[in-house]
C-alpha positions as CSV (number, residue, x, y, z in Angstrom):
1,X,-6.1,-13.3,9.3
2,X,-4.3,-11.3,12.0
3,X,-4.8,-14.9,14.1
4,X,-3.1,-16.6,11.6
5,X,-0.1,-14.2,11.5
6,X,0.1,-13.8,15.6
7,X,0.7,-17.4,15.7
8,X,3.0,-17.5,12.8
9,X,5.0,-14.3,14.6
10,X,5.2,-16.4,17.9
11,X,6.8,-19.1,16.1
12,X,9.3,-17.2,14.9
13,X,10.1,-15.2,17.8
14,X,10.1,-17.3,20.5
15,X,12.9,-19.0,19.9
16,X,15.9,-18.8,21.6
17,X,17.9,-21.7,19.5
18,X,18.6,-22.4,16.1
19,X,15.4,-23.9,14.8
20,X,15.1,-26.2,11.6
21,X,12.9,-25.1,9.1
22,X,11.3,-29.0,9.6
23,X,10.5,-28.0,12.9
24,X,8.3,-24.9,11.3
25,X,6.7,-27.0,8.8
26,X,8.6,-24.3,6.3
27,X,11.9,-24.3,4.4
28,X,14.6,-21.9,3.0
29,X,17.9,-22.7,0.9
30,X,19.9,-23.5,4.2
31,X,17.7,-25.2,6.6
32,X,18.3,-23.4,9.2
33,X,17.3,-20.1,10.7
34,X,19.5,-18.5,12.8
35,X,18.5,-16.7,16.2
36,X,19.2,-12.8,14.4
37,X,16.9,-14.2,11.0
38,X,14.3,-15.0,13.8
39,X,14.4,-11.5,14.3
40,X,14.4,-10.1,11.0
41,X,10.8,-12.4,10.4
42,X,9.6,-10.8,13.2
43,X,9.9,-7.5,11.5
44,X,8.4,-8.1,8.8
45,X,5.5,-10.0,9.8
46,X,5.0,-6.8,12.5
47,X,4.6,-4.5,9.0
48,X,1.4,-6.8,8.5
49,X,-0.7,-4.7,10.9
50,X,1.5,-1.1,9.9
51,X,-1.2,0.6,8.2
52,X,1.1,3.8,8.6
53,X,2.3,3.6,4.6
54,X,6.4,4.7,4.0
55,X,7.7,4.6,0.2
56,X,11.2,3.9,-1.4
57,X,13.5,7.6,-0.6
58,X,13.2,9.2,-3.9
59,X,9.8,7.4,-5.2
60,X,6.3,9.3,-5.5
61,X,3.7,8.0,-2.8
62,X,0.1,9.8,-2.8
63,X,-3.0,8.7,-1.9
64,X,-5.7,8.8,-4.1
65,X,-9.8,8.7,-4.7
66,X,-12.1,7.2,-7.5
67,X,-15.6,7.2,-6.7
68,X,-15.2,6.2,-3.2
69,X,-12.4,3.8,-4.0
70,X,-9.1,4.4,-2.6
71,X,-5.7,3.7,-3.7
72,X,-2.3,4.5,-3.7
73,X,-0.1,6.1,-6.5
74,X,3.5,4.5,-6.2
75,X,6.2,5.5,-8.9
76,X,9.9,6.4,-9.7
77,X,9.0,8.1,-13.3
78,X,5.9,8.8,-14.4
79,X,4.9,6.5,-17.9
80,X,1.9,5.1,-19.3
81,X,2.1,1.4,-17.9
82,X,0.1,0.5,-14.8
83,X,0.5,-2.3,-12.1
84,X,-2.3,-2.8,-10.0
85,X,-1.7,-4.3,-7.1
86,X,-5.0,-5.7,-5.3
87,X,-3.6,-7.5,-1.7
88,X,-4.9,-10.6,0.4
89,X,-5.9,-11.0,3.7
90,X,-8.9,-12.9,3.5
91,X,-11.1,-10.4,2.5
92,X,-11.3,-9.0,5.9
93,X,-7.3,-7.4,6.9
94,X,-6.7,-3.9,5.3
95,X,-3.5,-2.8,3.5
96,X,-0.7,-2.5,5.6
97,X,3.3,-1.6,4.8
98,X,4.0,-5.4,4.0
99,X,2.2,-4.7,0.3
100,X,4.4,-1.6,0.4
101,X,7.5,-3.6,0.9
102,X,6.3,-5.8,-1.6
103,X,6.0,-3.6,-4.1
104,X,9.4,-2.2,-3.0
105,X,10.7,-5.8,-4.0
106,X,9.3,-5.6,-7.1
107,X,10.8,-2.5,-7.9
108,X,14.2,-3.5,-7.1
109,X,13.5,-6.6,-9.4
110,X,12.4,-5.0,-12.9
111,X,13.4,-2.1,-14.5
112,X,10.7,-0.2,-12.7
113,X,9.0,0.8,-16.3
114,X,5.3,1.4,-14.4
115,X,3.1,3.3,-12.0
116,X,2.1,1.0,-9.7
117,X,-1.4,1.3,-8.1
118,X,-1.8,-0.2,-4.6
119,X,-6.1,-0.7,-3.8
120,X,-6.7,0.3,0.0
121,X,-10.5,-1.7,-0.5
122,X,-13.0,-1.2,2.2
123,X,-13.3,-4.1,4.5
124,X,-15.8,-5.5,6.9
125,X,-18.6,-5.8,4.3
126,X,-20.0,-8.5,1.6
127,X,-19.5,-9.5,-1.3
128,X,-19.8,-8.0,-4.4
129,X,-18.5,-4.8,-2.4
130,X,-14.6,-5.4,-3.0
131,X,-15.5,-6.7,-6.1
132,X,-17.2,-3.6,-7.3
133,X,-14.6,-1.6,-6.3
134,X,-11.9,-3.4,-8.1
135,X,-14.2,-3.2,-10.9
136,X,-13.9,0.4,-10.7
137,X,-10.3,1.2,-10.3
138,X,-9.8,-1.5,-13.5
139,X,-12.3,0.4,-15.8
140,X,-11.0,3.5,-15.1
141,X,-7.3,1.9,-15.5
142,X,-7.7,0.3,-18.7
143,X,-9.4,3.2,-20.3
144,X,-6.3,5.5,-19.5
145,X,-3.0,3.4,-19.7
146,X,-1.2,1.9,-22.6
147,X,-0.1,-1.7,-20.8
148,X,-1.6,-2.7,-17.3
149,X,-0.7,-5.7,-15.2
150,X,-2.7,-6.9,-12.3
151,X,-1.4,-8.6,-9.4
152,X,-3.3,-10.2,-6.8
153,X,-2.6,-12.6,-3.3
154,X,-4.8,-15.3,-1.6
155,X,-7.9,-13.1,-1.5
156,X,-6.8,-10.5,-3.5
157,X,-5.8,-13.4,-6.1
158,X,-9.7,-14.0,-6.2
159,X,-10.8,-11.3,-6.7
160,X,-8.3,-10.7,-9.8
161,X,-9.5,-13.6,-11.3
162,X,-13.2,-13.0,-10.4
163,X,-13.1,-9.2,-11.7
164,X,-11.6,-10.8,-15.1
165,X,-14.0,-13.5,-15.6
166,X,-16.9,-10.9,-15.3
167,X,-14.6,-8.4,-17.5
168,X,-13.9,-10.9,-20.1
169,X,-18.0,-11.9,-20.1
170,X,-19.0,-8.5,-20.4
171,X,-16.4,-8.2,-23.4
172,X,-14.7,-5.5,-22.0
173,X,-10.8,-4.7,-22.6
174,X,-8.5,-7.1,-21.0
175,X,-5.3,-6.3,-18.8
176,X,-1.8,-7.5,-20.5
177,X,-0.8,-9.4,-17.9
178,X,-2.5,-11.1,-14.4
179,X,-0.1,-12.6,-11.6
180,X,-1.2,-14.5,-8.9
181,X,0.4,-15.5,-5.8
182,X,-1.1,-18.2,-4.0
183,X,-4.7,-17.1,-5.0
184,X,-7.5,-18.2,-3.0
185,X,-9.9,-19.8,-5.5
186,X,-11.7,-22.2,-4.4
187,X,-14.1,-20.8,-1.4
188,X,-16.2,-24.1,-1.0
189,X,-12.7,-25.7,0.0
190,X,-13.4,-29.0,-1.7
191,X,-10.0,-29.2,-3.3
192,X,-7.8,-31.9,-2.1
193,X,-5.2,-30.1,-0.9
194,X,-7.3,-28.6,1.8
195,X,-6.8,-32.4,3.3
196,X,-3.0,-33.4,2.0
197,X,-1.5,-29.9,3.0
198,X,-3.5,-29.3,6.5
199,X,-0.3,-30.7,8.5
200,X,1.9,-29.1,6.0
201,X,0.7,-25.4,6.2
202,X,1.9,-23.4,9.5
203,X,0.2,-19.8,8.2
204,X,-3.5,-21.1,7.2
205,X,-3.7,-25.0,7.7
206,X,-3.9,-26.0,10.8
207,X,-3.1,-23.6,12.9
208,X,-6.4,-21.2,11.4
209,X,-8.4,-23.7,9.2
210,X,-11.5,-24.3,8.9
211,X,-12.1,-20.9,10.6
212,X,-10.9,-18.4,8.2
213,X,-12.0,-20.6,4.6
214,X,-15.1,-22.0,5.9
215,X,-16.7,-19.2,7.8
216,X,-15.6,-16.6,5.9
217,X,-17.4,-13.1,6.6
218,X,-17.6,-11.3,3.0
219,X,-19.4,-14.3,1.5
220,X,-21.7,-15.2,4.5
221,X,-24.7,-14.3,2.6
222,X,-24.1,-16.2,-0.3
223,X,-26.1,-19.1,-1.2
224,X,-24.3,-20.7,-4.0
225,X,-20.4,-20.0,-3.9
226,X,-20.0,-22.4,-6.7
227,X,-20.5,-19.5,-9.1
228,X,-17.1,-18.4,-10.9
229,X,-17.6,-14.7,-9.8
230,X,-17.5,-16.2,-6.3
231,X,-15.2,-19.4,-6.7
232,X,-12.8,-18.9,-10.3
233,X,-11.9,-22.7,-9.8
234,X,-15.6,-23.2,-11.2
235,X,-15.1,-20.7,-14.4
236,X,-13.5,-21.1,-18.0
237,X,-10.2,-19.4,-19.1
238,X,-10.9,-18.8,-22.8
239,X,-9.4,-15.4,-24.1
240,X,-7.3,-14.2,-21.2
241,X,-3.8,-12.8,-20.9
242,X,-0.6,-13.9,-19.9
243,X,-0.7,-15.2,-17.1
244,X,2.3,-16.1,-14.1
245,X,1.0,-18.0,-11.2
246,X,3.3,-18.9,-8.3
247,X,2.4,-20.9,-4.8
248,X,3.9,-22.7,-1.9
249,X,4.0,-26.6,-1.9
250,X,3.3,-26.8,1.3
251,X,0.0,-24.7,1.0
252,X,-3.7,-25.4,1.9
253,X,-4.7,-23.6,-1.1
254,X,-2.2,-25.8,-3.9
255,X,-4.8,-27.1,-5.7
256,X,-6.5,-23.7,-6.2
257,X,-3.3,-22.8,-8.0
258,X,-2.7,-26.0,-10.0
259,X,-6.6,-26.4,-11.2
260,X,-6.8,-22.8,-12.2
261,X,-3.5,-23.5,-14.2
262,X,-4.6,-26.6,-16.4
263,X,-7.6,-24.7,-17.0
264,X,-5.5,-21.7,-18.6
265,X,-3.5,-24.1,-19.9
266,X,-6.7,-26.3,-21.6
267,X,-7.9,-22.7,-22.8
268,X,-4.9,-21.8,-24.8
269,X,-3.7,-18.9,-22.5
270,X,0.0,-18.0,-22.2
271,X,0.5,-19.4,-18.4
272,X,3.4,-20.3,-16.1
273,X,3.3,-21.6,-12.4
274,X,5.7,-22.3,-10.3
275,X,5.5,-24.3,-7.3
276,X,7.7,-23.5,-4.4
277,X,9.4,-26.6,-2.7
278,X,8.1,-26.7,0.9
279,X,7.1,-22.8,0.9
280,X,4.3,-21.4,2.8
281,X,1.5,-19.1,1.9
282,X,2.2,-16.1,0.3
283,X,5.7,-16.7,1.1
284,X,7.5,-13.5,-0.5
285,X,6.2,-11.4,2.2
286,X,9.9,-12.5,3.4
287,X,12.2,-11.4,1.1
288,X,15.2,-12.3,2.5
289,X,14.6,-16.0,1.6
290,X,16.2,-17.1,-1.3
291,X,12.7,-18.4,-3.0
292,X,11.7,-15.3,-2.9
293,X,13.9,-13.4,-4.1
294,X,13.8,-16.2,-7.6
295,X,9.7,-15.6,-7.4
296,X,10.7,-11.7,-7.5
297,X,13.2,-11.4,-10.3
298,X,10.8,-14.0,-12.1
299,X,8.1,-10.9,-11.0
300,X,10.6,-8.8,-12.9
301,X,11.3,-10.1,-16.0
302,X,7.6,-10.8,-16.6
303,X,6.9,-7.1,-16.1
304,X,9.8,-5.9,-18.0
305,X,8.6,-7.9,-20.5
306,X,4.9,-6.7,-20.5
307,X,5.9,-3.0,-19.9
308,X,7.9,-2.0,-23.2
309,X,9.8,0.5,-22.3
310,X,9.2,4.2,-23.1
């Protein structure tokens, strides 16, 4: 994952023109980024690897423990709704101050009616590890809270959906709301989009795939990835919750999106997806763009709602 990101940050900063979004494989409302919007990419790609944490002036920011699982507590006014926030990164890149900013983003979108929980999961090992400690922090979650929303990207999309499937089997209490940005869940990468969208993608097609889908460390053990606790594109969608989904079209991972979307959809769940014209994976890690900031007030007013307010 960091590859993929140095080479998406050398695009960006290394040039000394105006460059078309064509050129980048990548789009924003204008076409065009300027030489100073080069810059401002730059930063916030850098706060990818800034795994020293700074919170909104004014917001409560502690880190926390649950049986070896560690999160972060992330709030403006204490109440009894809960967003968890589990990020991407392939399974293998820990939290850093671009989930921060995220969160910051969906702060400034909604009327900030939650606690937001940010998972710091342990990395370098196999699955189920992750898995078991998302399992955790949700359990303890949905024991305690009144409403709780789960969010999840690429990798941390997965293991959402992969954490629910097993929830919903075990017929456990289910979340109020999931949303997924451009979840990762297909892991045997037969979908067709891994072929239509290599050209298309600058942050995991070409530049970084097969490498980090098809030798993928956390599931190099595993025999049979077919399984829906492994790969959710395989599982059924019966009795889950509302559901928002939202994905670049210009994305290796489209179809994991769009199949896990008509099988909501086929199930009877309450689901929306949009599909981002020409945007790249995980794309609201920029803000600035103007699809992102649509994809976060949509964020918002999803949230605002789920979270009724005290």
């Amino acid at each position: 994952m960091k590859k993929i990101l140095i080479m998406l940050i050398f695009l960006v900063s290394c040039s000394t023109t105006d460059l078309t979004l064509a050129g980048l494989g990548t789009v924003s409302n204008n076409g065009v980024f300027t030489k100073n919007k080069m810059r401002v990419i730059n930063k916030y790609y850098q706060k990818y690897f800034d795994t020293k944490f700074v919170g909104k002036e004014n917001y409560i920011f502690n880190k926390r423990k649950l049986d070896g699982v560690t999160y972060y507590e992330y709030y403006n006014r204490k109440t009894n709704n809960i967003l968890l926030m589990v990020h991407g990164g392939a399974f293998e890149s820990p939290l850093s101050q671009s989930y921060i900013t995220m969160m910051d983003n969906i702060f400034a979108n909604s009327k900030g009616n939650f606690v937001s929980y940010i998972m710091d999961y342990t990395v370098d090992n196999k699955y189920p590890e992750q898995n078991i400690e998302v399992e955790k922090l949700v359990d303890d979650i949905m024991e305690k809270y009144d409403r709780v929303v789960i969010i999840g990207d690429s990798s941390g999309g997965n293991l959402v959906l992969t954490t629910m499937l097993k929830r919903r089997d075990e017929k456990k209490k289910m979340p109020d709301g999931l949303i997924l940005l451009s979840p990762w869940t297909d892991l045997t990468n037969r979908v067709e989009s891994r072929i239509t969208r290599y050209y298309d993608d600058i942050v995991i097609g070409q530049n970084d795939y097969p490498d980090a889908l098809l030798h993928n460390y956390y599931i190099k053990n595993e025999k049979d990835i077919t399984k829906p606790y492994i790969s959710p594109v395989y599982g059924v969608y019966n009795d889950f919750p509302r559901t928002l989904i939202q994905v670049g079209d210009h994305e290796v991972l489209l179809d994991d999106s769009k199949i896990i979307y008509e099988k909501m959809k086929k199930a009877g769940v309450d689901v929306r997806i949009d599909v981002y014209d020409r945007m790249f994976h995980v794309f609201q890690i920029l803000p600035f763009l103007e699809e992102s900031k649509q994809s976060y007030k949509i964020i918002g007013a999803f949230l605002d709602e789920t979270f009724i307010s005290d």
